[in-house]
N, C-alpha and C positions, 0 to 999 in steps of 0.2 A: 817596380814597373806596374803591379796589378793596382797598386792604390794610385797612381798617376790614371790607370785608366777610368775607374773608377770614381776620382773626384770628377774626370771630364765625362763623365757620362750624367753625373750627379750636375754640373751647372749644366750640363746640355736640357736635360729634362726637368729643371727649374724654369730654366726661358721659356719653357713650352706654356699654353693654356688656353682653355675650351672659353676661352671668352669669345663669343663671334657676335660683336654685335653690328656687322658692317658700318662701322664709323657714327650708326646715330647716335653711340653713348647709352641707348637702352637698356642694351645688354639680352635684346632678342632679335636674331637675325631677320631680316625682311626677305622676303621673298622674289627674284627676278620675274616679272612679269613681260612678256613680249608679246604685243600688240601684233606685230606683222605674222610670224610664226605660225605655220600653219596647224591645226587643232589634231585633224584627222590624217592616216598617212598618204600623201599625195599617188604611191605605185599602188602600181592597180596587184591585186594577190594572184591573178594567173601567170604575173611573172616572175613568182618566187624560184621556180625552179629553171629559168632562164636568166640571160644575161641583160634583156631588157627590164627598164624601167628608171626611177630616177635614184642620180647619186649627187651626191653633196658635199663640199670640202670645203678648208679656208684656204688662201690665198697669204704665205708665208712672206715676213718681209714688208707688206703691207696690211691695210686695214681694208678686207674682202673677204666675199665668198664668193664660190662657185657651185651652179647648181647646173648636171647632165640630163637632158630629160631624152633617153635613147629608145627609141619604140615604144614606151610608153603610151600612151591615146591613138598611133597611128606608125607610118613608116617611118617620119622623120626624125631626124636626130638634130637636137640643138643645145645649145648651152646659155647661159645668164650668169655672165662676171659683174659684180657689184663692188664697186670701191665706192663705200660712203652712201651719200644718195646718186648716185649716178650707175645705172643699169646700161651694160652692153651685150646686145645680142647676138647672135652667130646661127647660123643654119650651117649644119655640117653635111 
């Protein structure tokens, strides 16, 4: 039984390997770069220790995100669902 485990641990960890050359065949990874992405953090820092400010998720199932921007700059509360290029708004 131990050398059954043991072979399958030994072809498990031969499949393995630190090659990551994301598909250009260089054999050094590239780096994602995002253009849209905002640089700086969008919540403002007096709302650390409150429940205001903004939150961010994806959208399971499809190809989304969702971004909550709750008191944040002001009283409102609103959201921004994006499938793809297409932005929908919501005033909550």
């Amino acid at each position: 039984m131990a050398s059954v485990l043991m072979l399958s641990f030994t072809v498990f960890m031969a499949g393995c390997s630190k090659d990551d050359d994301n598909g250009n065949g260089k054999g050094n990874p590239q780096a994602h770069l995002c253009e849209t992405c905002p640089s700086a953090p969008e919540a403002l820092a007096e709302h650390d220790s409150s429940s205001k400010g903004i939150y961010k998720g994806v959208v399971i199932g499809s190809s989304g995100t969702i971004k909550f921007n709750v008191a944040n700059n002001n009283s409102d509360i609103t959201a921004i669902l994006t499938f793809g290029w297409r932005n929908l708004h919501f005033d909550l």
